[in-house]
C-alpha positions as CSV (number, residue, x, y, z in Angstrom):
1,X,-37.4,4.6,34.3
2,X,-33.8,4.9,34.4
3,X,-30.9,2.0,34.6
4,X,-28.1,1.7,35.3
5,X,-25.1,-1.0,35.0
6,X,-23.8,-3.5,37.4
7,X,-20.3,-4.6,36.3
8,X,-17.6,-6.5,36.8
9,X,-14.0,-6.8,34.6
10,X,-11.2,-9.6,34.5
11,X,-7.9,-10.0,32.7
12,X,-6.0,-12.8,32.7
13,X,-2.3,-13.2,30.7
14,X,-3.1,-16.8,29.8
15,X,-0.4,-20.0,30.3
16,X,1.4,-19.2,27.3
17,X,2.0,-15.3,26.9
18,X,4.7,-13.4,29.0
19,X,3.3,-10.3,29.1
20,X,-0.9,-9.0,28.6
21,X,-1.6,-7.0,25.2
22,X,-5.6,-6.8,26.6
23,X,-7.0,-3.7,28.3
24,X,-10.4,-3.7,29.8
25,X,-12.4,-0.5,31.5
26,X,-16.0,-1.0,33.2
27,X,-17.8,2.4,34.5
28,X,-21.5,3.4,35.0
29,X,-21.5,4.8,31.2
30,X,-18.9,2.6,29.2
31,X,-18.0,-0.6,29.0
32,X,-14.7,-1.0,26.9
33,X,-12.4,-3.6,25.3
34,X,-9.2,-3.2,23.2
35,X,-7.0,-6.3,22.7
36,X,-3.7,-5.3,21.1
37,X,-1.2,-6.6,18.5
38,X,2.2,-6.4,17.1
39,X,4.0,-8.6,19.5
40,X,7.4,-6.8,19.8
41,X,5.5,-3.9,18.0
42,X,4.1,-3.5,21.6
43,X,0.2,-4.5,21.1
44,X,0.0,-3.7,24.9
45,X,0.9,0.4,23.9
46,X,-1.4,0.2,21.7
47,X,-4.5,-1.5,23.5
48,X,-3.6,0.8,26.9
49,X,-3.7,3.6,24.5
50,X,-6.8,3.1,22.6
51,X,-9.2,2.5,26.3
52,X,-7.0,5.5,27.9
53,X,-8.6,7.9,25.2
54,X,-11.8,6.6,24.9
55,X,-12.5,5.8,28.3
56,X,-13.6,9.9,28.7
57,X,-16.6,8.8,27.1
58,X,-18.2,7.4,30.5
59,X,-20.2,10.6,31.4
60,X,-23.6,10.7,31.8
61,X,-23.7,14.0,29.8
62,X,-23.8,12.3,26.4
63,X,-27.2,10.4,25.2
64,X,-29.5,9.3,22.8
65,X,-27.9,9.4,19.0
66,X,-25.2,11.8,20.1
67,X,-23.5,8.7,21.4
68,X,-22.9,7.6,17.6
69,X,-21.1,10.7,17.5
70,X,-19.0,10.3,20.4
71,X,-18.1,7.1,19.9
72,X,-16.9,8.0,16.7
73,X,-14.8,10.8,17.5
74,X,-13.4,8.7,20.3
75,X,-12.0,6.0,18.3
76,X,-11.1,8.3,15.8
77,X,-9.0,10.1,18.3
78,X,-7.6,7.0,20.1
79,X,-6.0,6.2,16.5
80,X,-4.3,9.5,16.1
81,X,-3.0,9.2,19.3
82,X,-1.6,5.4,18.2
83,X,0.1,7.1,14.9
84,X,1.8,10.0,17.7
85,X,3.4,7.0,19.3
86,X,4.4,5.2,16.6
87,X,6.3,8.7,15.0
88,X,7.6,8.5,18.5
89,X,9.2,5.6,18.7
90,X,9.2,3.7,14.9
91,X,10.0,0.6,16.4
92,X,6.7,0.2,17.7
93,X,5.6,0.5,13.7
94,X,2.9,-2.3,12.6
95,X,1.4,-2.0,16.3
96,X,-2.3,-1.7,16.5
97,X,-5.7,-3.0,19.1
98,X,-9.3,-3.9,18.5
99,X,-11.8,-1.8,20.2
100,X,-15.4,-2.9,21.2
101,X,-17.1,-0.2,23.0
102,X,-20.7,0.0,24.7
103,X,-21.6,3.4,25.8
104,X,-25.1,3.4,28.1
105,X,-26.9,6.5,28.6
106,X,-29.6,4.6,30.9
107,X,-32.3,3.9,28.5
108,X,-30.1,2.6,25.6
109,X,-26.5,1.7,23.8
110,X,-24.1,3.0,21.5
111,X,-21.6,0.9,20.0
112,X,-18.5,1.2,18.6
113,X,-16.8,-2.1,17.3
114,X,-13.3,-2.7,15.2
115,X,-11.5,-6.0,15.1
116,X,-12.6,-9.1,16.7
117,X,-13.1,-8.4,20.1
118,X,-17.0,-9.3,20.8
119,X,-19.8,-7.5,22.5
120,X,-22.7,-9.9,23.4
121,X,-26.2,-10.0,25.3
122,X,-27.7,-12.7,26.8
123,X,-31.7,-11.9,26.9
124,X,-34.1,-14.3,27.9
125,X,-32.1,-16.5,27.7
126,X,-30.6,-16.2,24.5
127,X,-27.6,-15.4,23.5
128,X,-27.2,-12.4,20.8
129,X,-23.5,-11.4,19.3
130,X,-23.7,-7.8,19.0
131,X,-20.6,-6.8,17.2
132,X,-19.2,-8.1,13.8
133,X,-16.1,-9.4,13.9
134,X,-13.5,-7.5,11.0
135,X,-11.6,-11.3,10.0
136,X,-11.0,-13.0,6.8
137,X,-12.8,-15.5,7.7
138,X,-16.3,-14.0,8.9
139,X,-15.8,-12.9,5.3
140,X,-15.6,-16.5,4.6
141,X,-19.2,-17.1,5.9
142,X,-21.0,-13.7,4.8
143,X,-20.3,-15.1,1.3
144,X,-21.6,-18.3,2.1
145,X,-18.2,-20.2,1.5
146,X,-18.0,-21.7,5.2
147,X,-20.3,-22.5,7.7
148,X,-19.9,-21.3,11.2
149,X,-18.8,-24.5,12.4
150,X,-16.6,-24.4,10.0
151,X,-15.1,-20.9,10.7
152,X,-14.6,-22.0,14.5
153,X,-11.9,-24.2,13.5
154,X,-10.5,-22.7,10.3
155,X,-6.9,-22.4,10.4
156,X,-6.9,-18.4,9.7
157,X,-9.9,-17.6,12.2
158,X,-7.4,-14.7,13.7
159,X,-6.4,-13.2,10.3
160,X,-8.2,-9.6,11.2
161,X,-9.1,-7.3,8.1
162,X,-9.6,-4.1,9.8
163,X,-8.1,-2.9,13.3
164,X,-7.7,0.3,15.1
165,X,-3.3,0.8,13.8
166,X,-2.8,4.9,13.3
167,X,-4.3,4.9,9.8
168,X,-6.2,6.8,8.4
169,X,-9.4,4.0,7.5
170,X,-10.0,2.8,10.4
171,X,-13.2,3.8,10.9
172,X,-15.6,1.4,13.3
173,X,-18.8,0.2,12.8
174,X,-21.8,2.1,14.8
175,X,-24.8,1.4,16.2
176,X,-27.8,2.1,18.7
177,X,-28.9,-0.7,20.3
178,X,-32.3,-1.3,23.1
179,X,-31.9,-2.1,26.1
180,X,-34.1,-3.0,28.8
181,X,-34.0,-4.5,32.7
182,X,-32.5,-8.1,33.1
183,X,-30.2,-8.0,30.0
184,X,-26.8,-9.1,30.6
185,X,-23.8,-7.3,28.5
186,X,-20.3,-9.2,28.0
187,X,-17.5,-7.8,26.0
188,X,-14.3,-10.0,25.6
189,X,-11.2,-10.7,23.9
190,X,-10.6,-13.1,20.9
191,X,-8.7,-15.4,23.7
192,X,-12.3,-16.4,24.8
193,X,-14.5,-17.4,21.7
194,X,-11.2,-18.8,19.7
195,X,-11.8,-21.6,22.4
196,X,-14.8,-21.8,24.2
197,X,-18.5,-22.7,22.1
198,X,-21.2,-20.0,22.2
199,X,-23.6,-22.4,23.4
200,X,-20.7,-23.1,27.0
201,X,-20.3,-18.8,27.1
202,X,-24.5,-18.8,27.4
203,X,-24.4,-21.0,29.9
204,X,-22.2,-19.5,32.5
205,X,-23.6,-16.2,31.7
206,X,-27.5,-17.6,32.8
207,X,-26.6,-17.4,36.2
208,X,-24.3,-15.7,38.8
209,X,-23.2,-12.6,39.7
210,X,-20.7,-10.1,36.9
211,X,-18.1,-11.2,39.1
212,X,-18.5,-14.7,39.3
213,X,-19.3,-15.1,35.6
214,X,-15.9,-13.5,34.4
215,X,-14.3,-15.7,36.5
216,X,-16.3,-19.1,35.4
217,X,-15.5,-17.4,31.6
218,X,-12.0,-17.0,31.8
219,X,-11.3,-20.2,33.8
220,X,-13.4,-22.1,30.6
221,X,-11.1,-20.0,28.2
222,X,-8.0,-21.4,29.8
223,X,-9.3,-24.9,30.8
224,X,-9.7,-25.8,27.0
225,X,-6.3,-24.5,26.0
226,X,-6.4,-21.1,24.9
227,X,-2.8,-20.0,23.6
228,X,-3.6,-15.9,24.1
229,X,-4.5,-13.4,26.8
230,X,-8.0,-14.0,27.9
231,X,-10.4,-10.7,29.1
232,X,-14.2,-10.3,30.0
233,X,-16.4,-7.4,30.8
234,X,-19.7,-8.3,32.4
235,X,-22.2,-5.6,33.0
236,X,-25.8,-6.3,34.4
237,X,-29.0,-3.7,33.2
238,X,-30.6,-3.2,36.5
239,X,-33.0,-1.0,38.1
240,X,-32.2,-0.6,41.3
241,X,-28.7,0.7,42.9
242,X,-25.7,-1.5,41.2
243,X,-23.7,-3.4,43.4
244,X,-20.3,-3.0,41.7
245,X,-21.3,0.9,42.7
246,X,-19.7,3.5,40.5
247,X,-16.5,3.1,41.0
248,X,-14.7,2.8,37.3
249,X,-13.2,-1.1,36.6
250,X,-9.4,-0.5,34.7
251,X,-7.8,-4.2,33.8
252,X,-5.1,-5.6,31.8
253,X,-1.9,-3.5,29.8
254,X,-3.9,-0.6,30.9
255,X,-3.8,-0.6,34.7
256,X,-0.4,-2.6,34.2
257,X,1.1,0.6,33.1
258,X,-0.7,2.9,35.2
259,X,-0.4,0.6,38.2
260,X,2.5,-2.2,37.7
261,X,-0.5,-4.8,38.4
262,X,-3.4,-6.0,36.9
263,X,-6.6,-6.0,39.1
264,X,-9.4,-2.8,39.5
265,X,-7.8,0.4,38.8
266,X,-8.3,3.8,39.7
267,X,-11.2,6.5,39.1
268,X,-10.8,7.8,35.7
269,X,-12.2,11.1,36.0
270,X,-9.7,13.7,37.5
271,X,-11.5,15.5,40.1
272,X,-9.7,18.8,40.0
273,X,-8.3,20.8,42.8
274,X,-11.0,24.0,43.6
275,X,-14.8,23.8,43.8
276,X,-17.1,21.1,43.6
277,X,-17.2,18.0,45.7
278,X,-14.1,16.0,46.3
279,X,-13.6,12.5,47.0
280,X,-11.5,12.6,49.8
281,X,-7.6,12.9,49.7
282,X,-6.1,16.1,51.4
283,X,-7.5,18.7,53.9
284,X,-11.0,19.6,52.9
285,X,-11.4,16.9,50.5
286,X,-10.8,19.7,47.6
287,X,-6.8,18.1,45.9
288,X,-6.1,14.7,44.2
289,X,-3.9,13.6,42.3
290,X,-4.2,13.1,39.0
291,X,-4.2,9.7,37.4
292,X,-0.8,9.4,35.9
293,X,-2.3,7.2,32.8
294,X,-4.5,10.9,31.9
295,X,-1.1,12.3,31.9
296,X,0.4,10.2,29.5
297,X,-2.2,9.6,27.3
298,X,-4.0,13.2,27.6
299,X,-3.7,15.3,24.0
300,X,-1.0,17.1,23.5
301,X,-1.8,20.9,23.1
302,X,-1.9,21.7,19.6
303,X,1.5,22.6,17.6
304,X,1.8,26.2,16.7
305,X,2.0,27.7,13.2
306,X,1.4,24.6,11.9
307,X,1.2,26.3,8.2
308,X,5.0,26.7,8.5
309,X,5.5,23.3,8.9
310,X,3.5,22.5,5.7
311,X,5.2,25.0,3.8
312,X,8.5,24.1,4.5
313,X,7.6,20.4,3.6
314,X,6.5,21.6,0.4
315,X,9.3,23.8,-0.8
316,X,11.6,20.8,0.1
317,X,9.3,18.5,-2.1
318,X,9.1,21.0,-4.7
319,X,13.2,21.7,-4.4
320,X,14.0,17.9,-5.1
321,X,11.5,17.4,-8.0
322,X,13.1,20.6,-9.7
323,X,16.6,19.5,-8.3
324,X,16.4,16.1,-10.2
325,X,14.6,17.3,-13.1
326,X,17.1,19.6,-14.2
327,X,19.8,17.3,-14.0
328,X,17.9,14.4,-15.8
329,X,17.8,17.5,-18.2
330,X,21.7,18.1,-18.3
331,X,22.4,14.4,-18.4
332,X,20.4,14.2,-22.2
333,X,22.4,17.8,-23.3
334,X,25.1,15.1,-22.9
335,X,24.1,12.7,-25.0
336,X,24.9,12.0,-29.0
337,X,23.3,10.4,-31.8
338,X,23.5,10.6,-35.6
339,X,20.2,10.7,-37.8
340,X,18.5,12.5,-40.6
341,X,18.4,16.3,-41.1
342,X,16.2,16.6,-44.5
343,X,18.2,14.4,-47.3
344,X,21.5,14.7,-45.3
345,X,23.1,12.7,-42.7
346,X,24.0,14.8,-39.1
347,X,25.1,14.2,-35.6
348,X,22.2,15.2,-33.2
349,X,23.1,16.4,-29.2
350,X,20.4,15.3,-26.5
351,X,17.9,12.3,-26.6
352,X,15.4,11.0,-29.0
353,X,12.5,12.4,-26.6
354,X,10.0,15.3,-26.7
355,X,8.7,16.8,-23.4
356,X,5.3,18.8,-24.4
357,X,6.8,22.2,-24.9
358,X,10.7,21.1,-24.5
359,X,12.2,19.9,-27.2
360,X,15.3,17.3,-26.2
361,X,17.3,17.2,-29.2
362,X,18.6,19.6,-31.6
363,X,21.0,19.4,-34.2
364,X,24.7,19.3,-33.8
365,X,26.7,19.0,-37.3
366,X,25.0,18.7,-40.3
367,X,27.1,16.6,-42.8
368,X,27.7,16.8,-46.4
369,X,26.7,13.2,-47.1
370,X,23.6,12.7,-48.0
371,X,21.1,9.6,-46.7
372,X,20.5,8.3,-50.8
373,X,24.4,7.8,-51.3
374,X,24.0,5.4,-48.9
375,X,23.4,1.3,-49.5
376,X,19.7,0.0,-47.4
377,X,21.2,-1.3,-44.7
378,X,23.0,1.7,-43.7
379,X,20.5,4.4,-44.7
380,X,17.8,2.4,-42.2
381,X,20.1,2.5,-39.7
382,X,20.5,6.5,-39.6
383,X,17.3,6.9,-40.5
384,X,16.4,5.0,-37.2
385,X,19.0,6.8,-35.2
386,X,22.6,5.3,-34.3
387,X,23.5,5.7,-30.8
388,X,27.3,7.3,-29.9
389,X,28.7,7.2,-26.4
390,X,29.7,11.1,-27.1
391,X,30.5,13.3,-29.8
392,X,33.9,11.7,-30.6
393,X,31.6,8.3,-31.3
394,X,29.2,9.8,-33.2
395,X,31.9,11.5,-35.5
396,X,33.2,8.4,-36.3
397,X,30.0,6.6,-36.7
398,X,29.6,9.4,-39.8
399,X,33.3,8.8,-40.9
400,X,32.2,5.0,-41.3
401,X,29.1,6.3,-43.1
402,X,31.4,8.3,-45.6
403,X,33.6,5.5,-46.1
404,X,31.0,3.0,-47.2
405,X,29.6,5.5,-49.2
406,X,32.6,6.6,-51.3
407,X,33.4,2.9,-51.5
408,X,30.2,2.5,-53.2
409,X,30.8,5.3,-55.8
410,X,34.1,4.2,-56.5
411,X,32.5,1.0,-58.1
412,X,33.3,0.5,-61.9
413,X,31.1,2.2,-64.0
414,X,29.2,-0.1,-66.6
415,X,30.5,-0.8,-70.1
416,X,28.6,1.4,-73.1
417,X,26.8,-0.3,-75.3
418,X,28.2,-0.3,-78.7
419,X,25.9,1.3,-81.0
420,X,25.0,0.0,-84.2
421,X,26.3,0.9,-87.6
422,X,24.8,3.4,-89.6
423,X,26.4,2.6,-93.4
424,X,24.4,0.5,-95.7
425,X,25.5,-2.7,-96.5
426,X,27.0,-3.6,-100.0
427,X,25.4,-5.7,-102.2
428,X,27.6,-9.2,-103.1
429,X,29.9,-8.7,-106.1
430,X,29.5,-12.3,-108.4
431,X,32.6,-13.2,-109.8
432,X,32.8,-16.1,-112.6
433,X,34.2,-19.5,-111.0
434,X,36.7,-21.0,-113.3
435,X,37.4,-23.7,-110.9
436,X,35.0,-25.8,-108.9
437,X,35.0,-24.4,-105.1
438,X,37.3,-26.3,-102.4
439,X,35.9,-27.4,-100.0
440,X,37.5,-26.5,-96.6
441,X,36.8,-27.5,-93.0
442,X,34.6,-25.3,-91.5
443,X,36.9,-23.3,-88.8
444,X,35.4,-22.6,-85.5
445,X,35.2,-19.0,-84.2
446,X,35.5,-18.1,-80.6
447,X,32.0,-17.7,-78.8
448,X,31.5,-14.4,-78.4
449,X,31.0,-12.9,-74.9
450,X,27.7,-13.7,-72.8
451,X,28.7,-10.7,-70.2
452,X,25.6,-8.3,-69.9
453,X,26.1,-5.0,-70.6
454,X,26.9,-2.6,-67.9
455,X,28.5,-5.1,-65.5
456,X,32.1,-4.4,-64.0
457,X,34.9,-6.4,-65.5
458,X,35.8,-9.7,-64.5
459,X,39.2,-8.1,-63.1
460,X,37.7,-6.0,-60.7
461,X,35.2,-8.3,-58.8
462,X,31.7,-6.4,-57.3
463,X,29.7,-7.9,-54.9
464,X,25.7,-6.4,-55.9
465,X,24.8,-6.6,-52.5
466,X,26.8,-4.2,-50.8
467,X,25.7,-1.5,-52.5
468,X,22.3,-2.2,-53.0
469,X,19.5,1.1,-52.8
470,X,21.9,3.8,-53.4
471,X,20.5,6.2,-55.9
């Protein structure tokens, strides 16, 4: 047994938003949804964009798991097509659209879902959310963190994570779902659920027709304040002849830009001029027009000698790495610095960097003064490198250097040692005393000099440190 879909679509721009960023399409085989972003970004470019390339999926040539496929090739191309506008016109950078897609193939669904539209089917009575909505806060609840409840009214229910915007990872989540007579499929935009309880959105989808319940929806949406655009797709699983027929539904930014209005657009399909059976327009029912939205959106043929491209791009790439390379290169052939060559002091031209296999320094001058003449503090500092501005500066960095070292050397030498006498000492001559000795004060003899040997003389005062570590 097959089915088929009774339908019905509704955009509304809400009481607060000046223009609609929603697009909506309803046809035999697809029932789609993009609500679009960026505000000045121009969300409506981007939602219009996304349904006028997917859209092509409602054929009844596509089935069973090749859906998956479709679906994901659609959305796939729908975002290339957003990153060609953007490279059009940069202005419209940061843009982007959800997309919740239901393809039917009469005996079951494919879906494609991205954002945080919602796809949902009322069965028996109960009311089942199909899609799962891409926000920071359905992350929230997955990890147990908030309740439901909770997430209804959380101040960041809109933050979405991932969102059809040109990029490359935007890829949707997929799906087969049954279906079976009586079921009743909605799709809608965030504008709807933001506001209005699941347990309201069950109730005025038990009864009435598609039409009447995107109506009752949308007036529910608005009724309890909802601040954004507000957009329903309602699609009945029948089994006998639908009553919406199979004329294709286009709503919101989409059939405002093919159209100037919003309201039930156009046939989709262009029915081209030659054989086959026409729809009307023209003598013999054989040329239409085309829809001007298939136009704008259609692919553009593909760019030739694309290679070229590429290679140019990449010899440009390569010519600016080389380019600053070698003059980071010249820039260290300019610089100066004095260090050690060996036991000797010498002024070095480049940098204090090796490159595996490039060496950027080499010696420049090697001086005659060597690195032990030198007092500590001076020999660490060459032997950790001293900085010049250029080679004038690092000359007379090593002029300093041979200054303080000839200053050292020119230090008093120390006092020899007198060495001690080598003739023996004569023994005491007695001589008779005829006279009882005199006694005399004893006389006092200067003390005799304290001064170590090997010091400098008190006339030329040395202080030890300055020339401390010189060998």
């Amino acid at each position: 047994m097959t089915l088929s879909l009774d339908y019905a679509t509704l955009s509304d721009v809400g009481r607060v938003r000046r223009n609609n960023e929603d697009s909506a399409y309803a046809g035999p085989h697809l029932l789609l949804l993009a609500d679009g972003m960026g505000g000045a970004a121009a969300g409506e470019v981007a939602s219009a964009a996304a349904v006028q390339v997917i859209r092509r999926l409602d054929t009844a040539e596509i089935s069973g798991e090749d859906m998956i496929e479709a679906l994901a090739g659609a959305v796939h191309r729908a975002n290339e097509r957003l990153s060609e506008l953007v490279e059009e016109d940069p202005e419209r950078e940061g843009m982007g659209s959800t997309v919740t897609a239901l393809m039917f193939d009469g005996k079951q669904l494919g879906l494609a879902h991205l954002g945080d539209s919602r796809a949902y089917r009322l069965r028996d009575g109960q009311l089942y959310q199909l899609s799962h909505d891409h926000t920071f806060v359905q992350s929230l609840v997955d990890e147990g963190r908030i309740s439901q409840e909770e997430a209804f009214t959380h101040p960041h229910r809109n933050l979405i994570l991932r969102v059809l915007d040109g990029r490359p990872d935007s890829d949707p989540d997929l799906e087969i779902l049954d279906v079976r007579a009586g079921d009743r499929l909605m799709l809608c935009s965030d504008g709807l659920p933001d506001y209005v309880s699941d347990e309201a959105i069950a109730a005025s989808m038990a009864s009435g027709t598609p039409d009447s319940v995107v109506v009752e929806l949308i007036t529910h949406a608005l009724e309890a304040g909802s601040n954004d655009n507000v957009t329903c797709v309602v699609a009945d699983v029948v089994e006998t002849e639908p009553a919406s027929g199979a004329r294709p539904q286009l709503v919101g930014a989409a059939a405002e830009l093919a159209q100037g209005s919003t309201g039930r657009g156009e046939p989709t399909t262009a029915v081209r001029a030659g054989g086959g059976h026409g729809h009307g327009g023209g003598h013999g029912g054989h040329g239409t027009a085309l829809d001007p939205e298939e136009l704008r959106y259609a692919p553009r043929p593909p760019k030739r000698f694309p290679w070229l491209r590429r290679i140019a791009v990449l010899v440009v790439i390569l010519g600016l790495i080389g380019g600053g390379a070698w003059f980071a290169y010249g820039w260290t052939q300019k610089q100066y610095y004095v260090g050690t060559d060996g036991d000797y002091v010498a002024i070095f031209k480049g940098v204090e960097a090796d490159l595996p296999g490039l060496s950027l320094s080499k010696v420049y001058e090697r001086q005659t003064l060597q690195v032990d003449k030198l007092p500590t503090y001076s020999r660490e500092q060459v032997e950790g490198n001293i900085q010049a501005d250029n080679l004038a500066g690092a000359r007379s960095i090593v002029a300093e250097l041979q200054h303080t070292a000839a200053e050292c050397a020119a230090k008093v030498k120390p006092t020899p040692t007198p060495k001690p006498s080598t003739t023996p000492a004569k023994p005491p001559v007695s001589t008779p005393v005829s006279k009882p000795p005199v006694s005399k004060p004893p006389v006092s003899s200067p003390p005799a000099s304290t001064a170590p040997t090997g010091t400098a003389s008190p006339s030329t005062p040395v202080d030890p440190d300055d020339c401390d570590g010189v060998r």
